[in-house]
VOGU-3710 file (C-alpha; in Angstrom, 3 decimals, decimal comma):
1> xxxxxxxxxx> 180,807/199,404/173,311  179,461/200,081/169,923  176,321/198,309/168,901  175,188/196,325/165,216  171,902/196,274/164,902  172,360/194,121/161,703  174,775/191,803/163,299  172,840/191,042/166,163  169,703/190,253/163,510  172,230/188,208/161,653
11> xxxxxxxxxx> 173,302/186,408/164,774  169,598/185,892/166,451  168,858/184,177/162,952  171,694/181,740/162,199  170,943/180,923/166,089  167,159/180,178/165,489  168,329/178,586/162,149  170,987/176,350/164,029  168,619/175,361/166,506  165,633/174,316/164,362
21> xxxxxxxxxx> 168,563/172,784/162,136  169,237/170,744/165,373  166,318/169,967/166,703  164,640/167,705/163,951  164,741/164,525/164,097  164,930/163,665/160,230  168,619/163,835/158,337  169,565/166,891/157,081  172,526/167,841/155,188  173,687/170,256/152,380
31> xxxxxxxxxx> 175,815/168,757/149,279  177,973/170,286/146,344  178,463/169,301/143,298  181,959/168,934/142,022  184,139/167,520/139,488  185,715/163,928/139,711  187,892/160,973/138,049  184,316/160,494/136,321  183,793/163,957/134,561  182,059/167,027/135,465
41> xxxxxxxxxx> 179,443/167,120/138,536  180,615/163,385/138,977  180,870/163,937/142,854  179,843/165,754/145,821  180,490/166,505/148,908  178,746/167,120/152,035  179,277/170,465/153,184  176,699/170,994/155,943  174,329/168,090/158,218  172,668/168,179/161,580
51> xxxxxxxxxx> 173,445/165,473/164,109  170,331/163,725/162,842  172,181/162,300/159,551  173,986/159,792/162,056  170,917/159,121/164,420  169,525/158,349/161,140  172,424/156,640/158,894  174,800/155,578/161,333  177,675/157,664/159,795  179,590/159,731/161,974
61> xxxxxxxxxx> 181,339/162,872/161,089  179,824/163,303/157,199  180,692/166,892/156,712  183,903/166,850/153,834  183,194/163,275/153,318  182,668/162,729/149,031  180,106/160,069/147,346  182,098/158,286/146,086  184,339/157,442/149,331  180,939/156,807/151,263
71> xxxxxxxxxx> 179,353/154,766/148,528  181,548/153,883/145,369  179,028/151,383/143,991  175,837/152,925/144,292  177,403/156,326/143,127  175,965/156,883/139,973  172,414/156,508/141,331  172,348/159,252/143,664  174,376/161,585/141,152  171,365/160,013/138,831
81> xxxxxxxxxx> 169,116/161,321/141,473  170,406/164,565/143,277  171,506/165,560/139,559  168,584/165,736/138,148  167,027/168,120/140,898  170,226/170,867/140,379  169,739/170,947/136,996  165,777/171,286/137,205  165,486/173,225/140,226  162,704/170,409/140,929
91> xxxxxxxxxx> 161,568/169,143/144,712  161,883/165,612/144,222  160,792/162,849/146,916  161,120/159,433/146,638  162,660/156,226/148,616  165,631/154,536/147,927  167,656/152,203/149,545  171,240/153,242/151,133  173,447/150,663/149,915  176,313/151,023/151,980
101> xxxxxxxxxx> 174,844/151,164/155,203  171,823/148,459/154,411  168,527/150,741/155,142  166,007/152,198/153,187  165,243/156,344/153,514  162,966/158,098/152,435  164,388/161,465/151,107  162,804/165,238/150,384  165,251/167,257/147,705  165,865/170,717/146,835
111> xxxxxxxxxx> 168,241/172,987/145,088  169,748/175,741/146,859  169,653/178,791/145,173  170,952/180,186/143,318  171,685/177,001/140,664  175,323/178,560/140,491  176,384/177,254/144,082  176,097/173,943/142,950  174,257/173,099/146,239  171,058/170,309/146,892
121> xxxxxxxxxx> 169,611/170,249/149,942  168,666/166,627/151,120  166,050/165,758/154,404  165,913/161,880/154,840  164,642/159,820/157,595  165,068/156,232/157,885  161,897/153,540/157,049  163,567/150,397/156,670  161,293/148,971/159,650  158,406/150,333/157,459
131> xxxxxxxxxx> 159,910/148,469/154,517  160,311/145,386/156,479  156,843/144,920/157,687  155,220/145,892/154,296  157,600/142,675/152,931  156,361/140,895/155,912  153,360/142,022/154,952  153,009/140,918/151,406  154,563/137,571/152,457  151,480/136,938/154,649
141> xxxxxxxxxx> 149,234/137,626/152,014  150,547/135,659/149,544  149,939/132,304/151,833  146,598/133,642/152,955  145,722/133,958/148,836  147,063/130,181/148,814  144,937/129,365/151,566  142,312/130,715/150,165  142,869/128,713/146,600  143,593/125,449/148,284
151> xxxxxxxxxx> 140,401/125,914/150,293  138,341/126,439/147,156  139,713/123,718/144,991  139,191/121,015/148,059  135,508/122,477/148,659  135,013/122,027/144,789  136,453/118,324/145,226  134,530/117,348/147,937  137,915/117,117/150,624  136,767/119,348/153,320
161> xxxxxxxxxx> 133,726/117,804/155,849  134,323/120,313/158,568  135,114/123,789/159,318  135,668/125,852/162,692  136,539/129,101/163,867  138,113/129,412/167,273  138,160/132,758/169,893  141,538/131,693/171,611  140,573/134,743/173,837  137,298/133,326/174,839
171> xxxxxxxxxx> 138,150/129,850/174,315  135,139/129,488/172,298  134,813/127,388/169,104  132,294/127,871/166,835  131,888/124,865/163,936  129,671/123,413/161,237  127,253/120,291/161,596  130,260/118,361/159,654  132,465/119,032/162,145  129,813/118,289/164,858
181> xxxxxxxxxx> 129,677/114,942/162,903  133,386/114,083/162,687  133,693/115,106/166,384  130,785/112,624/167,380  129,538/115,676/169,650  126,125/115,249/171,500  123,441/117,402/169,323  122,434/118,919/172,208  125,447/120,872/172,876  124,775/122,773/169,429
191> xxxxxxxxxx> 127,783/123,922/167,361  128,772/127,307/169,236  130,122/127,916/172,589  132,299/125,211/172,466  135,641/125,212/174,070  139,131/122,772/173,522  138,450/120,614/175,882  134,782/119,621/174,861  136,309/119,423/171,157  139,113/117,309/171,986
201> xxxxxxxxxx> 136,776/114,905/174,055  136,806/112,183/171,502  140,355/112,457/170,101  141,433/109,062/170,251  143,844/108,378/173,627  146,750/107,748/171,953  146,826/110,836/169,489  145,248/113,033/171,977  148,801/114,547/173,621  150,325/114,802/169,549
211> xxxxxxxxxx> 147,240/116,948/169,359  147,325/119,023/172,165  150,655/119,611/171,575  150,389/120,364/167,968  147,878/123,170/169,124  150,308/124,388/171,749  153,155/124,875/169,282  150,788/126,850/166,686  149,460/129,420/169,414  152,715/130,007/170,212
221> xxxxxxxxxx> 154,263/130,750/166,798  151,333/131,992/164,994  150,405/130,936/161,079  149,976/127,597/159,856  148,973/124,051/161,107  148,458/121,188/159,705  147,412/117,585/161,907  145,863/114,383/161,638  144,268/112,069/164,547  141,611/109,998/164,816
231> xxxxxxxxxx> 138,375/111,064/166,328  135,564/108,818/167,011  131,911/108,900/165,979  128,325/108,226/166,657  129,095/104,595/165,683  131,280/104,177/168,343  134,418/104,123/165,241  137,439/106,001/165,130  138,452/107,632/162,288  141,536/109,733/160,307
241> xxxxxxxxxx> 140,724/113,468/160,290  143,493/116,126/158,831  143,142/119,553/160,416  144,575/122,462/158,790  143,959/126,014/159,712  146,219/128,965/160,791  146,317/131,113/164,181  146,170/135,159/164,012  148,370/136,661/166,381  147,526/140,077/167,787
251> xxxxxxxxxx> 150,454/143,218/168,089  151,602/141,386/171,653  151,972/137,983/169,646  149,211/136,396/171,673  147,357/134,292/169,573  143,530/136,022/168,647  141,536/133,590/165,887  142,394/130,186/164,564  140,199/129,444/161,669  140,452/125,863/159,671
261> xxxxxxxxxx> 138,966/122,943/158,023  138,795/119,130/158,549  139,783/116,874/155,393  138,653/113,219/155,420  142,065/110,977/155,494  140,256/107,348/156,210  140,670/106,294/153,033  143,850/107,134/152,110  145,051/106,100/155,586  143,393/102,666/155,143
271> xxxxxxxxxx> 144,835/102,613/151,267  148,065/103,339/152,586  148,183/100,491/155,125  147,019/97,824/152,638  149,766/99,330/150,342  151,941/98,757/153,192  151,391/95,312/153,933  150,611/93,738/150,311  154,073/94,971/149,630  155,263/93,216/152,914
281> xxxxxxxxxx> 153,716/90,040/152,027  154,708/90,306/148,381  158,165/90,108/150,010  157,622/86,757/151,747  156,191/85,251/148,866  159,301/85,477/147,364  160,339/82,940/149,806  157,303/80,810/149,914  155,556/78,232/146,940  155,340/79,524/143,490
291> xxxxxxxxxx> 152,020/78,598/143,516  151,181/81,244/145,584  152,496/83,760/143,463  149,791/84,864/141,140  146,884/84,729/144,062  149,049/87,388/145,968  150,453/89,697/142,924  146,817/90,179/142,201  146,056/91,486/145,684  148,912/93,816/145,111
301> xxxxxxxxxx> 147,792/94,953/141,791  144,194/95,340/143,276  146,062/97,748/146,131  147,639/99,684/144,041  144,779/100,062/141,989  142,916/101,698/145,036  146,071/103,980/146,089  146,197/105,155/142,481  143,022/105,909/142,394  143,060/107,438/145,675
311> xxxxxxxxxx> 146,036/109,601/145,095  143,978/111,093/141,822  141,119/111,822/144,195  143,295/114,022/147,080  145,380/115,278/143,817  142,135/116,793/142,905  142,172/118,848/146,323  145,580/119,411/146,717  146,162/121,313/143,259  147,573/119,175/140,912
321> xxxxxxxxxx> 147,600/120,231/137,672  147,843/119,088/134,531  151,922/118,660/134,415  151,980/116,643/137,049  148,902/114,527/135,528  151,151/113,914/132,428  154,447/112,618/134,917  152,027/110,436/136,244  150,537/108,868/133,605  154,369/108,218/132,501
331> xxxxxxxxxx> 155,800/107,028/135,591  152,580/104,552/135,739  153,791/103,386/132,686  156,971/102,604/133,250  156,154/101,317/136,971  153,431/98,966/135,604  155,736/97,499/132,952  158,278/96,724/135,232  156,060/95,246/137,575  154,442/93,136/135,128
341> xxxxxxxxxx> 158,042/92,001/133,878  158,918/90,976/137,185  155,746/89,020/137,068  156,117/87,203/134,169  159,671/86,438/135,431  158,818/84,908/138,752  156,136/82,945/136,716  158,659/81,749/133,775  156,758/83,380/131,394  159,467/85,598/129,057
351> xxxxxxxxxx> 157,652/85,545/125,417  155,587/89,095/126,941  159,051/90,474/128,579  159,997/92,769/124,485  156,131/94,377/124,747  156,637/95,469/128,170  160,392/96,575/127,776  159,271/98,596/124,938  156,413/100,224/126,289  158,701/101,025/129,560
361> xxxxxxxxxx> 161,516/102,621/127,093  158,884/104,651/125,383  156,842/106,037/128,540  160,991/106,913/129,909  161,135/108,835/126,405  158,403/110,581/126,396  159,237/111,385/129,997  163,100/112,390/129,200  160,948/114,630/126,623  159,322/116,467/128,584
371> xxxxxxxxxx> 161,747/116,729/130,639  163,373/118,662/128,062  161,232/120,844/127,074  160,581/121,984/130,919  164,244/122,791/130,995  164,422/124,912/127,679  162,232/126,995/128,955  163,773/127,731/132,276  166,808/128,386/130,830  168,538/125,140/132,177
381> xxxxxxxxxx> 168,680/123,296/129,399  171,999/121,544/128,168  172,484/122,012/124,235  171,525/119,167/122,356  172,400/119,910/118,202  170,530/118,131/115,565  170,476/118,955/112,102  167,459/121,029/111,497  165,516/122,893/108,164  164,277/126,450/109,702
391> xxxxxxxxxx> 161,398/126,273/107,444  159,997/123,329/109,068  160,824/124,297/112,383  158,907/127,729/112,047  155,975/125,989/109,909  155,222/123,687/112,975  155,543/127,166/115,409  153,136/129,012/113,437  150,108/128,611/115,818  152,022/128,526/118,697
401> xxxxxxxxxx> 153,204/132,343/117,672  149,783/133,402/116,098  147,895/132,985/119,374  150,558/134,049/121,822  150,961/137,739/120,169  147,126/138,185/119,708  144,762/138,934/116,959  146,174/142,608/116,631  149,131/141,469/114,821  149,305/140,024/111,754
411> xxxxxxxxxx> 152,158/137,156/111,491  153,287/136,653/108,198  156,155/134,390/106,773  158,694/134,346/103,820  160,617/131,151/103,662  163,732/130,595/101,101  163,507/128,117/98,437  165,922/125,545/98,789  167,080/126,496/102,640  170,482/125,295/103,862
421> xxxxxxxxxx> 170,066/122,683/107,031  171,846/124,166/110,344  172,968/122,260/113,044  171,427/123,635/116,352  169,268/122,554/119,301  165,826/122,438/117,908  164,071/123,339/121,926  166,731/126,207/122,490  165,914/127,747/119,029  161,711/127,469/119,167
431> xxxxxxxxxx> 162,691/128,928/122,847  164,427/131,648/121,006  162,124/132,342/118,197  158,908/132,929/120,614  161,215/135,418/122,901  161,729/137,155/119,628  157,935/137,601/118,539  156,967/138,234/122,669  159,323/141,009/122,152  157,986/142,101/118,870
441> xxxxxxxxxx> 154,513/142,000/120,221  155,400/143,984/122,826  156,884/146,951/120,763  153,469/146,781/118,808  150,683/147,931/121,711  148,445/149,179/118,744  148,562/146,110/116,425  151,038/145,706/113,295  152,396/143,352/111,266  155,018/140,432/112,325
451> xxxxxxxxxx> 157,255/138,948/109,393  159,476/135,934/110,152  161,989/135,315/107,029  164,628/132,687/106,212  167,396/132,650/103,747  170,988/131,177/103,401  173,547/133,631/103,479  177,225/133,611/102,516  179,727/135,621/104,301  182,977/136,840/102,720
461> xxxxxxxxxx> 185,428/138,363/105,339  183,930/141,986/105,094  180,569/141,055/105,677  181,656/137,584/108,211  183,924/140,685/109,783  180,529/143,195/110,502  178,923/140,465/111,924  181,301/138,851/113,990  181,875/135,825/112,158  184,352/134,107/110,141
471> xxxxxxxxxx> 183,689/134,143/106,624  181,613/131,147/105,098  177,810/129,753/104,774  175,075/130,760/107,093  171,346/130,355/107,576  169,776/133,105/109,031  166,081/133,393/111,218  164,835/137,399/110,850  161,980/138,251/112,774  160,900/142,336/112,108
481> xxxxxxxxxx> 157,989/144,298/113,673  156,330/147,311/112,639  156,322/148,794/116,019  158,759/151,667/118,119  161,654/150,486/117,041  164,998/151,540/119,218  167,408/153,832/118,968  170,861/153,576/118,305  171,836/153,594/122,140  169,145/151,278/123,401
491> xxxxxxxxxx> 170,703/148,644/120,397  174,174/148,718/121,815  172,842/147,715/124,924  169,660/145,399/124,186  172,303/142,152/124,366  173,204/143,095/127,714  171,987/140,614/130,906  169,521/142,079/132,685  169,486/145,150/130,700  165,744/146,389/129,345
501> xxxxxxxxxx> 163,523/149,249/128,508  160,226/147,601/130,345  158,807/148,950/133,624  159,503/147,221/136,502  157,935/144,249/137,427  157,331/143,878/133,134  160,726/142,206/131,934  163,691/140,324/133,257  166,354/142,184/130,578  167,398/138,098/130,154
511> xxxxxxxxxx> 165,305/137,645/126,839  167,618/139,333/123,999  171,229/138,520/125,859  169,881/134,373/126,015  168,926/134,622/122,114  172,372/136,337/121,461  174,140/133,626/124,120  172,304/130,570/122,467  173,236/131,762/118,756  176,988/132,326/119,888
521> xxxxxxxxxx> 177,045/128,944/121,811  175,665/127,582/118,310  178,223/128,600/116,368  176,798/131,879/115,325  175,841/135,041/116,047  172,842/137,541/116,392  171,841/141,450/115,261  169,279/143,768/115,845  168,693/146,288/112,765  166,392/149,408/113,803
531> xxxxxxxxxx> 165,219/152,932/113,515  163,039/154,791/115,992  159,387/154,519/114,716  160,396/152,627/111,753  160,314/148,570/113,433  163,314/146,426/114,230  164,056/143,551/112,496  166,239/141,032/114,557  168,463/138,200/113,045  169,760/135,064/114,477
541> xxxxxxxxxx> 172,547/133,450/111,466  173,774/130,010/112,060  176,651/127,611/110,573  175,082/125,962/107,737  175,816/121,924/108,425  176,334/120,214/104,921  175,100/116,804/106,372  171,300/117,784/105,153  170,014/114,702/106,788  166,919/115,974/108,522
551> xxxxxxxxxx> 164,767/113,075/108,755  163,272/111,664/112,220  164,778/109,845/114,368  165,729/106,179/114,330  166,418/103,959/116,567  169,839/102,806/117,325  171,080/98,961/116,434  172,483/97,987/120,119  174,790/95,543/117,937  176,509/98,398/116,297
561> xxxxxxxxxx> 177,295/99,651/120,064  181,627/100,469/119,855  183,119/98,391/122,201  186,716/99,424/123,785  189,416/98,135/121,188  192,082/98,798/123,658  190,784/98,392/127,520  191,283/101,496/128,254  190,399/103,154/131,719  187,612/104,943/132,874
571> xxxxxxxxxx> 186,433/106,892/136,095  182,953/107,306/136,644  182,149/109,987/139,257  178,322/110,330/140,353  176,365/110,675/143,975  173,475/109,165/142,677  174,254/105,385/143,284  171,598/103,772/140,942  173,389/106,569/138,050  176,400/105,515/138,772
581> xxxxxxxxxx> 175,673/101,553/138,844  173,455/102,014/135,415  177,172/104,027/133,984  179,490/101,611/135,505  177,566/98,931/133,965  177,409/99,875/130,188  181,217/100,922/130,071  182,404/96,908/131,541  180,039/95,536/129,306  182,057/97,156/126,231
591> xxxxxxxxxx> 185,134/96,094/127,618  186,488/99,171/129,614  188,272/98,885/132,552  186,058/101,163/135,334  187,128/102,883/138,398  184,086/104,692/140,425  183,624/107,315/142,934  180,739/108,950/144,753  182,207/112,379/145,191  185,383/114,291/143,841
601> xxxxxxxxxx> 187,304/113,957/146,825  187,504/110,434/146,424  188,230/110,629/143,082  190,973/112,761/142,894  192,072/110,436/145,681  192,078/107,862/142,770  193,186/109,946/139,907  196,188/110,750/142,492  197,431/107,414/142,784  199,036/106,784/140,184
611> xxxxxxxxxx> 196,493/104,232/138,188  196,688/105,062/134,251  192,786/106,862/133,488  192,250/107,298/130,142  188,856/109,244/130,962  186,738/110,957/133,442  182,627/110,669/133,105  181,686/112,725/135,981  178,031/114,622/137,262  178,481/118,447/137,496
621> xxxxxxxxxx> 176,180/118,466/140,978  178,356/116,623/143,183  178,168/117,059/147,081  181,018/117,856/149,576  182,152/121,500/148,198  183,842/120,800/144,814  181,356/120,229/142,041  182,468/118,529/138,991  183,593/121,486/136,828  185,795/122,380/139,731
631> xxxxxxxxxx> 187,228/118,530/139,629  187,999/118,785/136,044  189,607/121,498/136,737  191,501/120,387/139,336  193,410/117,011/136,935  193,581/119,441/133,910  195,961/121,543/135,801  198,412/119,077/136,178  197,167/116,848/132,764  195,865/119,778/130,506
641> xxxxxxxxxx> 195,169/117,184/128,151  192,866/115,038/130,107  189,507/114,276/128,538  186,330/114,455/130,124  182,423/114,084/129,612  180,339/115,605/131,588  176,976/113,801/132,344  173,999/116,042/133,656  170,244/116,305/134,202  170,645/119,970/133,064
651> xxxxxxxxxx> 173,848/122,375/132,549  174,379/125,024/135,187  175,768/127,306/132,643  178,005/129,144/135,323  179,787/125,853/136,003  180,164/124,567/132,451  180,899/128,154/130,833  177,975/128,991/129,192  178,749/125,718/127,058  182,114/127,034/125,874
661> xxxxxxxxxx> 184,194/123,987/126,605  187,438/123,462/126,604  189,087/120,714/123,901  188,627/117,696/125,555  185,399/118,139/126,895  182,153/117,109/126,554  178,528/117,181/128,343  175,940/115,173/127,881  172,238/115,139/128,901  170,174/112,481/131,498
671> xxxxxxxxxx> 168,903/110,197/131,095  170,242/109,096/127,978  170,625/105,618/125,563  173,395/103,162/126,532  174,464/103,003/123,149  174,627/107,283/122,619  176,766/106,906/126,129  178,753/104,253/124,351  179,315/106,474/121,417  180,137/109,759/123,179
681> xxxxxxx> 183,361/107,971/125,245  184,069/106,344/122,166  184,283/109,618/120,477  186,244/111,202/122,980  188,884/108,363/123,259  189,313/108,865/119,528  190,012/112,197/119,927
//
């Protein structure tokens, strides 16, 4: 038998080779580049892997399995990725989450040499429990940083009397001479070395088994807990406590620590009761001697003046800020005007009733308002056009801008004499112009200079064609930067959603592709001119409305209100009962004929019947699976000429189109004047 030294060699080291290949525990596998549908090197295709790539992915049987067969989504990112390191001859290592088989790895690339063979080698081992618990991780965190804040602010405010810390392993409680005091403990027992059962001593009977209970459940399942009982004191009194803390729970999920404070509740408990029954007997008074009516509304006036100014006190503690300070002075407004109203009604006095109606209207306003503005700038907002002169509109943003891109950057303005008026919604557009300077500020780390221009500009076809517009009169909002500027590939795609050039964690990509949604939902359109290291200037152009009325605001003559010439019929569709009441209400009082639903089953039930509906008013929320788009929908299938107004608190622009309604449609914004409401239907019957 003849004998091969080299072969043996060869042999002894693919064996050692095979079983080290074998014997880790990691992934391993060897892929080759190769041409696909997509273009050169748009594919590869696992030509080698140890039986670790399924311990680790799940995937059985990978050798001559392609990408793009395994994972046709995701494909481009690991071409992206294993790409890069053939072409660079680079050890790369990184995590990245395996999209079709829902885990995370954590992956150590090579090229195989020579760069001709087209091969990467890839070692990956699986750390999506890793990934978990570091989510889990920052999750707990985050409520332990709120903790902490809430904890702070009630110190600060004077809410917390008591604090604790309890060994659950020892079953010893260690507390503060507040809670010693709340507790009514003897003095002698000091404030360490407690346990539960010495602590819960003077719970009061009947909230003593809530308690233990309470205490039970949060050892159990870890985190927060929040109680309130009564305890009783040195006087012999009991008194509302609210306990809040949270329970540690060790690697066996037994609980360790429960740290947590005591907030003093009497008052608002006590408030809360008198609330209670001054309301109750505010109710039988109705039914009693008139006489009796002013003695008792002043009691009631006198109780809410104590919860109002009880609920400012535990605001103070419980972090409410200074939105929720203005929604309260409005609803206070409104409430007390009402109230007094129905005052000066049970007492048969009606010269006051105007003052208080107006002052209620104006509070709602101001309320609707705000409201508004809240909306624009979470993106929710339904369009609202007004005629509007850019000049002004910029003119009052000027400080606004000026301190939000900082003292590096110089803002400057150039307004046109004699500026067309365009017809646009005024919060959508100051919305628009401050994303526009953010993003100029933001191309301008070292300072520079920010220039906001206006002109009017008319568009033959040629120039209405570049733009994507049809030819006519526009006004046009520029705002240019002295910054980076972008190149030509980066300005094909800044419009895109979700598309941006930021870090991570630094921009949405929403910013650019709202401005350029807003101007096209207006009527117009938006560019972006720019040259690496030479700025970008970026333009919004809008119709220019020939009705240059621009003035503020009036207020509507109710007598002019259009009443229905013909008694036609209308369907009002809307969950919210006291909505749909208010709706139903105004239509019958201008002589419509109204049908009503709560939901868009039962209205299609009705529209189904065979009754003659000249119009549906319906809410886009609605419950029971078919929102109110998706009724509309529905009729115009059948009746594609069916009109309807849609009536909304804000405009889910998935639902409604991105505001690109069909003819025959129309949405309007809650809450909104009876005689606006009267108009719109009246418009839309016209139609």
């Amino acid at each position: 038998m003849l004998h091969f030294p080299d072969d043996d060699a060869l042999f002894r080291s693919e064996a050692r080779y095979r079983a080290l290949f074998e014997a880790i525990d990691e992934g391993f596998c060897i892929i080759e580049f190769i041409d696909g549908p997509h273009g050169p090197l748009s594919d590869y295709v696992h030509i080698e892997a140890n039986t670790g790539y399924e311990r680790q992915t799940g995937i059985a049987d990978i050798v001559g399995k392609r990408l793009r067969e395994i994972e046709p989504d995701a494909a481009d990112k690991w071409i992206t990725l294993y790409g890069d390191v053939l072409k660079t001859g680079k050890t790369v290592r990184f995590e990245q989450k395996f999209e079709a088989i829902g885990r995370h790895i954590e992956v150590s690339s090579s090229r195989v040499e020579p760069a001709s063979l087209r091969q990467v080698s890839v070692m990956f081992r699986d750390i999506t429990a890793r990934k978990q618990a570091e989510e889990a991780l920052r999750a707990s965190e985050a409520v332990a940083r709120r903790n902490v804040q809430r904890v702070q602010l009630a110190l600060a405010a004077g809410a917390i009397i008591g604090t604790w810390f309890w060994d659950v392993q020892a079953d010893r409680f260690t507390g503060d001479d507040a809670l010693a005091t709340a507790f009514g403990l003897d003095p002698g027992l000091g404030h360490s070395n407690l346990t539960l059962d010495q602590v819960t001593e003077t719970v009061h009977p009947d909230d003593r088994a809530g308690l233990l209970e309470a205490i039970a459940d949060a050892l159990k399942r870890g985190g927060s807990y929040i109680h309130q009982y009564r305890t009783r004191r040195h006087d012999g009194n009991y008194y509302w406590l609210e306990a809040n803390g949270r329970v540690e729970l060790g690697p066996d999920g037994k609980a360790l620590n429960f740290p947590g404070v005591l907030i003093d509740i009497e008052q608002r408990r006590s408030v809360e009761a008198e609330r209670d029954k001054a309301t109750s007997d505010l109710k039988a008074l109705n039914e009693t001697l008139e006489q009796r009516v002013a003695e008792r509304t002043a009691e009631l006036m006198r109780a809410e003046e104590q919860l109002r100014h009880s609920q400012k006190m535990e605001a103070v503690g419980q972090l409410t800020g200074g939105l929720a300070h203005d929604f309260n002075n409005l609803l206070a407004g409104i409430s007390g005007s009402l109230e007094l109203m129905q005052t000066r009604l049970a007492q048969g006095r009606i010269s006051d009733l105007d003052r208080y109606l107006t002052g209620a209207q104006g509070a709602a306003k101001r309320a609707a308002g705000l409201t508004q503005r809240l909306l624009a700038f979470s993106r929710r907002q339904t369009l609202d056009p007004k005629p509007v002169l850019l000049n002004r509109l910029v003119s009052g943003m000027q400080d606004l801008i000026t301190r939000s891109v900082g003292p590096t950057i110089h803002v400057e303005t150039a307004f046109a004499g004699g500026l067309w008026t365009t017809f646009v919604d005024v919060g959508q557009l100051e919305n628009a112009l401050l994303n526009l300077c953010i993003n100029a500020r933001d191309a301008m780390p070292d300072g520079g200079k920010l220039t906001i221009e206006t002109s009017n500009r008319w568009f033959d076809e040629r120039a209405g064609r570049q733009r994507g517009l049809p030819p006519g009169q526009y006004v046009s909002l520029c705002v240019s930067d002295t910054g980076t500027g972008m190149s030509p590939e980066i300005v094909e795609r800044a419009f895109d959603p979700f598309y941006t050039t930021k870090p991570i964690g630094q921009g949405t990509g929403l910013g650019l592709s709202m401005v350029h949604g807003f101007a096209g939902q207006s009527g117009g359109t938006a560019r972006i001119y720019s040259e690496p290291g030479k700025g970008t200037m970026i333009c919004i152009y809008l119709p220019r409305h020939l009705a240059d009325d621009v003035g503020e605001e009036d207020v509507v003559d109710v007598t002019a209100t259009p009443h229905s010439a013909e008694h036609e019929t209308i369907l009002v569709v809307d969950d919210e009962p006291l909505v749909r009441m208010v709706a139903v209400e105004i239509l019958e009082e201008l002589g419509y004929h109204v049908l009503e639903a709560g939901d868009a089953p039962t209205a299609l039930k009705i529209i189904n019947s065979g009754q003659p509906i000249d119009l549906l008013v319906t809410d886009v929320g609605l419950p029971g699976g078919m929102n109110g788009r998706q009724l509309a929908d529905a009729v115009r299938a059948e009746r594609p000429d069916f009109k309807v107004l849609f009536v909304t608190g804000y405009a889910e622009n998935a639902v409604l189109n991105h505001g690109h309604l069909e003819h025959g449609m129309h949405v309007m914004t809650k809450p909104f004047l009876s005689d606006a409401f009267a108009r719109r239907v009246k418009d839309l019957l016209s139609e």
